[in-house]
C-alpha positions as CSV (number, residue, x, y, z in Angstrom):
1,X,-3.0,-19.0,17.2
2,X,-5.7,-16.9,16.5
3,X,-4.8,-13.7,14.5
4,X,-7.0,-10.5,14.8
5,X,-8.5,-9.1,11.1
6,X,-9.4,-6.2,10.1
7,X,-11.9,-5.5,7.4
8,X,-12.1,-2.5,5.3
9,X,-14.9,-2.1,3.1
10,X,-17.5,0.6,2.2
11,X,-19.7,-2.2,1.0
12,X,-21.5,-3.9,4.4
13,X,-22.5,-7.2,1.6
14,X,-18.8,-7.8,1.0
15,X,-18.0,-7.1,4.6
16,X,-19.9,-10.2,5.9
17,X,-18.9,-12.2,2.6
18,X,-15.2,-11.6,3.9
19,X,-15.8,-12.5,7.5
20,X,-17.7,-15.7,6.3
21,X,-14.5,-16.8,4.2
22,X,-12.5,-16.0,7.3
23,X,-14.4,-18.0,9.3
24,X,-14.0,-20.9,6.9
25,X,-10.2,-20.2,7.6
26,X,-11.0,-20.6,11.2
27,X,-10.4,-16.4,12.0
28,X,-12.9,-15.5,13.8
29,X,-11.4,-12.5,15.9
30,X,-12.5,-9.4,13.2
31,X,-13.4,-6.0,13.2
32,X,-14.6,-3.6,10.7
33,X,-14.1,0.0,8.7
34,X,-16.7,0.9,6.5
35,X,-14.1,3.7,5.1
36,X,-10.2,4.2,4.8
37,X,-10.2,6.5,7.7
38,X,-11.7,4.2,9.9
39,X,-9.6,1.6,9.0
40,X,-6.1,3.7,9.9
41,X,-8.0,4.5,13.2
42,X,-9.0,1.1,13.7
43,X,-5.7,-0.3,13.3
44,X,-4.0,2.4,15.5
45,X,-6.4,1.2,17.9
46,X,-6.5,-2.8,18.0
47,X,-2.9,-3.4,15.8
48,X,-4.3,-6.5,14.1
49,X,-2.3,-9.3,12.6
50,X,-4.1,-8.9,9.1
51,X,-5.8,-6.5,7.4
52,X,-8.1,-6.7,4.3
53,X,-8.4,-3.5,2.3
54,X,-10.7,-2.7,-0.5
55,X,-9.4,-0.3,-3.0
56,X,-12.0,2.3,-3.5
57,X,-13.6,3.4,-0.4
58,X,-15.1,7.3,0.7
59,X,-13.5,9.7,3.3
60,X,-9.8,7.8,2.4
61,X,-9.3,5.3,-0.6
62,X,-7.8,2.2,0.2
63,X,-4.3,3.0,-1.2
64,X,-4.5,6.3,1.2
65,X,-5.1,3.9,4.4
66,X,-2.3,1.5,3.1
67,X,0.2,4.7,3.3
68,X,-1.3,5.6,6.6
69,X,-1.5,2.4,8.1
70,X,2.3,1.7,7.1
71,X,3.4,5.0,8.5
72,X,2.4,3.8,11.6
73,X,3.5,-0.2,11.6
74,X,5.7,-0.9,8.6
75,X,5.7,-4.7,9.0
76,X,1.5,-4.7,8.7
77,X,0.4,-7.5,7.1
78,X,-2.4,-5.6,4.9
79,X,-4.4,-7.7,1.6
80,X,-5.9,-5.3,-0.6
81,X,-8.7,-6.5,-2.4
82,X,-9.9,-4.9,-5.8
83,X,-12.3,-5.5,-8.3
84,X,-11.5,-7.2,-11.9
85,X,-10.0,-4.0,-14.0
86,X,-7.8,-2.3,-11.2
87,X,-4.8,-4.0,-11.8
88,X,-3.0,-0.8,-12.1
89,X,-4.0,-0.2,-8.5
90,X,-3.1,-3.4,-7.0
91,X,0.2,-2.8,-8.6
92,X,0.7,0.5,-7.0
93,X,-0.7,-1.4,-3.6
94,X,2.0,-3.8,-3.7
95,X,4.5,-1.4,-4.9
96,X,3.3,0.4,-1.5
97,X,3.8,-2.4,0.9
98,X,0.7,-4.7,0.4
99,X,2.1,-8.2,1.1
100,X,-1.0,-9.3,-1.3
101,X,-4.4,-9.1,-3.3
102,X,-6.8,-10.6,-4.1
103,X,-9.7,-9.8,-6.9
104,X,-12.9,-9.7,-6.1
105,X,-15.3,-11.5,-6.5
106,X,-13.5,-14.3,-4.4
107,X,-12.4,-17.8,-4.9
108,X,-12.5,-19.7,-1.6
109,X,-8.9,-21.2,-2.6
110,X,-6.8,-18.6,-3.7
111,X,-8.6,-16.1,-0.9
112,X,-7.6,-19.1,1.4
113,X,-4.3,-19.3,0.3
114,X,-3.4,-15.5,0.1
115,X,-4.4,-15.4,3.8
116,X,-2.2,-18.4,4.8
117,X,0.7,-16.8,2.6
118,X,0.9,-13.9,4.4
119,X,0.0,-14.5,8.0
120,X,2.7,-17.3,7.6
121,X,0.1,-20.2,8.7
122,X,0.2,-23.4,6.5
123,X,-2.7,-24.8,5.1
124,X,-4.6,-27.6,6.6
């Protein structure tokens, strides 16, 4: 089963850095946002299975898109990723209807097994 991902991050670096851990996970069906707007109207648009949301981003912050995006499909599966020192923001995420998070910057395990958690896949 291959499950479409959405990336949403200002930073292009951390972009590819995410798609090369997917690909580790064997996802290799992505697309990109370089801002929270893009990302709402990239999900409108392709309705992925996962989406992977940095916090701070221009034009619409993270936690913006995650309102957005759940407007539109309350059971989206959407990760937010964060920094070390936003835990008050990844608490609001969840709070919101993140099904997870994970801190940046990543380790390959529990990024692994945060994606496997909430696509429902188990691990190999």
């Amino acid at each position: 089963m291959q499950t479409q991902v959405l990336i949403a991050d200002d930073a292009m670096f951390m972009r590819k850095v995410i798609r090369k851990h997917l690909a580790e996970c064997g996802m290799t069906d992505i697309v990109e946002a370089a801002n929270g707007a893009e990302a709402v109207e990239l999900f409108i648009k392709n309705r992925p299975g996962l989406v992977l949301m940095d916090i701070t981003m221009p034009e619409m912050t993270g936690l913006e898109a995650l309102e957005e995006i759940l407007k539109t499909d309350p059971e989206a599966k959407v990760i937010m990723c964060s920094a070390i020192g936003q835990q008050s923001m990844i608490i609001k995420s969840l709070e919101m209807g993140a099904m997870g998070f994970i801190v940046k910057p990543f380790e390959k395990n529990e990024f692994e097994a945060t994606i496997r958690s909430v696509i429902g896949q188990p691990e190999n």
